[in-house]
N, C-alpha and C positions, 0 to 999 in steps of 0.2 A: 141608771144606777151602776156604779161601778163593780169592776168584778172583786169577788173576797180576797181578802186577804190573807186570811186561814179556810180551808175548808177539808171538814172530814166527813169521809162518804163511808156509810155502814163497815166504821170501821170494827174490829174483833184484836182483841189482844189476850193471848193463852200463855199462859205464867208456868213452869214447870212441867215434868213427866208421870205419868202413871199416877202412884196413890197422890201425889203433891200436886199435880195439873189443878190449875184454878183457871175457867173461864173470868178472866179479871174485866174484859171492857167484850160488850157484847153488842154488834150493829148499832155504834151510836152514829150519829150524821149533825151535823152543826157548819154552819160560818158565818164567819167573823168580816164585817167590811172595813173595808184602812179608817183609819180610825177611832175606831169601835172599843169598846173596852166588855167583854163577853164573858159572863160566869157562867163555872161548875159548881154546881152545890151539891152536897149530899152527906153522909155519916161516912166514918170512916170504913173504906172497903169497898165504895159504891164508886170505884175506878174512875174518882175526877184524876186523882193526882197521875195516874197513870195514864191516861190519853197525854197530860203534859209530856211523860217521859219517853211515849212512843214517838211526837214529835219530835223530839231530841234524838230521838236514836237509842235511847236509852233501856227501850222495852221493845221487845216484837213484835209488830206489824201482822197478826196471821190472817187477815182478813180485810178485803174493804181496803180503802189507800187514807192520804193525807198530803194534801196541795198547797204549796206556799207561794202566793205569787201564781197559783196558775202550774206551778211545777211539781208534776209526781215527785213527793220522797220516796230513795228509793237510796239500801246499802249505807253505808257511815256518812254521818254529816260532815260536810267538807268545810276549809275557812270559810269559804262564801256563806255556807248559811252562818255560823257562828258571826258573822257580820253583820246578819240580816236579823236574824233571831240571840235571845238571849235570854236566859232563866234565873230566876230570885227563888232561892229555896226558903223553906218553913226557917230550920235554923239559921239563925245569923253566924253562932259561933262557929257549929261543926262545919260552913260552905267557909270558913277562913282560915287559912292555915297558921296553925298557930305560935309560928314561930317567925315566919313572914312581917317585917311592917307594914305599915298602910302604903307605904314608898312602892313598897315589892310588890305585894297583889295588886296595885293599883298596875305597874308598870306591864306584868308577867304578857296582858293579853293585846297590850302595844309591840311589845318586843314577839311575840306568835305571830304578828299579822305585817310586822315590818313595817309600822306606822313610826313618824320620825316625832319631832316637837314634842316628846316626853314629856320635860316638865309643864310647858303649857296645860298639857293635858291634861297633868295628873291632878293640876292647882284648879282648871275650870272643873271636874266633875268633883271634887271636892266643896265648889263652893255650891256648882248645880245643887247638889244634897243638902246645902245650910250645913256643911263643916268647914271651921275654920284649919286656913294651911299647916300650923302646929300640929292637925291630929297627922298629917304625913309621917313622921316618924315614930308613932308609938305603934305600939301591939294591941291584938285583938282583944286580951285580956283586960288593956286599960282603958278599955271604952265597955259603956253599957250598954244594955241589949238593942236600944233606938239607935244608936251612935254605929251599930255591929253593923246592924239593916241597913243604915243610910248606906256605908262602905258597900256591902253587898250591892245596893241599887247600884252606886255609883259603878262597881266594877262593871256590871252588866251595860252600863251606858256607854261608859267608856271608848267603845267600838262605833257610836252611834247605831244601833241595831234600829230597827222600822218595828219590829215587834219584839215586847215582852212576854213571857211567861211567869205567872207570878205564880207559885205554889204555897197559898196559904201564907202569905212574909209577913204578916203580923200576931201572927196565933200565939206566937212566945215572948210575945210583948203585952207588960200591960195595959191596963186600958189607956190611959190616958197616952200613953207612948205610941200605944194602937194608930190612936188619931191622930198624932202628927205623921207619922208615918204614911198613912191612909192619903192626906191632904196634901203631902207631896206629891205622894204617886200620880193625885190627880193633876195638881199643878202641870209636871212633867209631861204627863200625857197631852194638855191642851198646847203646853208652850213647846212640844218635838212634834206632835202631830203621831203620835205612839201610838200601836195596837196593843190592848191588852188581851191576853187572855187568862181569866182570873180565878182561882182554883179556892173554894174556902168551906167550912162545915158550916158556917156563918151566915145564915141567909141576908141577915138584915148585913151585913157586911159588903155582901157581894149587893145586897139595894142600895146599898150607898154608891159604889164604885163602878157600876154596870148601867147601860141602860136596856140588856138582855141577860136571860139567863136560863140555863138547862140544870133543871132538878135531874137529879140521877141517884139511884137505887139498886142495889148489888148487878153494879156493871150494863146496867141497864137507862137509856135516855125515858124518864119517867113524864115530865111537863115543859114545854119551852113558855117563858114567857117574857113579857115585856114589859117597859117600864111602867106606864100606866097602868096595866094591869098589877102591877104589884103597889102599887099606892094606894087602886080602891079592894085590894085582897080579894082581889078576883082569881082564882084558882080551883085550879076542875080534881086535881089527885086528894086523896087522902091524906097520902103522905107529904107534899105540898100543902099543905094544911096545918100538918102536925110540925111540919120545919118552921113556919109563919107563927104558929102558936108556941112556938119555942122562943125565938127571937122576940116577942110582945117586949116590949119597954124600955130596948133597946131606942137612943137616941141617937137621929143621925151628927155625924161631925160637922161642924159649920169649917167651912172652909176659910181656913187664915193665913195662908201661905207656908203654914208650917216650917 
């Protein structure tokens, strides 16, 4: 078996001082093998979205590590990771600046990393997503919330990163945009050979796009389970139960190329 590709060891992540200190992520442990596409599930507060962030650099580390490749993170994330790793947040609109074209944000993480053939580029992860080269110069506002996410994806592609972060990227989509959306990602992932790591309050979301997953509950790793296991509802927590009996009727996406 090969070694992970993400792996986080009793990690602990502590939010603020004195009366505001929030134990937010508490001794969780997980990984992810290349490939793999690995869900957080849980209610809001239940510190999925924050392990994403502490990967990033974005949140403190106060306990426990987090390995990419094998390599302690450790201090600000440097271009190398930004190369290797990359994040799709919840909103499409607020991660796009809004005054930017699709030209510009597309361009901004070419010209950070000193990558040449621009346009090439800008035109393949435009089509990678299923948008046609027209949407390159409009604004974020003139595209809809599916149209916002694809941009999002594509910018994060852009780099060829080996892993994603996805934080919930289809929560603010509706449903049916959900699942194109969803059907890309998966596309993507088979046709780059992509790691996901897949952040959602969504159970049956993350059974769609995962073929593991770690329930989690006020900062707390509560159930890991796996794919079969979630087919025949096989689940030991209560509250993995109550997340299962929430999602009931939820249909999965057929995959269409989106």
């Amino acid at each position: 078996m090969s070694a992970p590709r993400i792996e986080v060891r009793d990690l602990g992540v502590v939010l603020g001082e004195g009366r505001g200190r929030v134990e937010a992520v508490k001794g969780v442990s997980f990984a992810v093998e290349p490939g793999a596409s690995f869900g957080l599930v849980g209610e809001s507060g239940s510190g999925k979205s924050t392990i994403l962030r502490a990967i990033c650099g974005l949140a403190p580390i106060s306990s426990g590590e987090v390995l990419v490749d094998g390599m302690r993170l450790e201090g600000r994330r440097d271009k190398a990771f930004a190369a290797e790793v990359q994040m799709v947040f919840q909103d499409p609109y607020g991660s796009l600046h809004p005054r930017h074209t699709i030209d510009r944000i597309l361009a901004e993480p070419l010209a950070i990393h000193g990558l040449g053939d621009r346009d090439a580029r800008i035109l393949k992860a435009l089509g990678d997503v299923g948008l046609d080269p027209a949407f390159r110069f409009r604004l974020p506002h003139q595209l809809s919330g599916g149209q916002r996410q694809r941009i999002a994806i594509a910018r994060a592609l852009i780099l060829e990163p080996a892993i994603l972060l996805l934080d919930e990227p289809t929560s603010a989509l509706d449903a049916s945009i959900q699942a194109e959306v969803l059907n890309l990602l998966a596309r993507l992932r088979v046709e780059r050979g992509l790691t996901y790591l897949f952040v959602s309050h969504d159970l049956a979301v993350v059974d769609h796009m995962c073929e593991r997953l770690l329930v989690m509950r006020a900062g707390r790793a509560v159930e890991e389970l796996g794919q079969g296991r979630l087919a025949r509802r096989d689940v030991a927590s209560a509250y993995a139960k109550a997340l299962m009996t929430a999602s009931d009727g939820f249909v999965r996406p057929t995959p269409r190329g989106a």
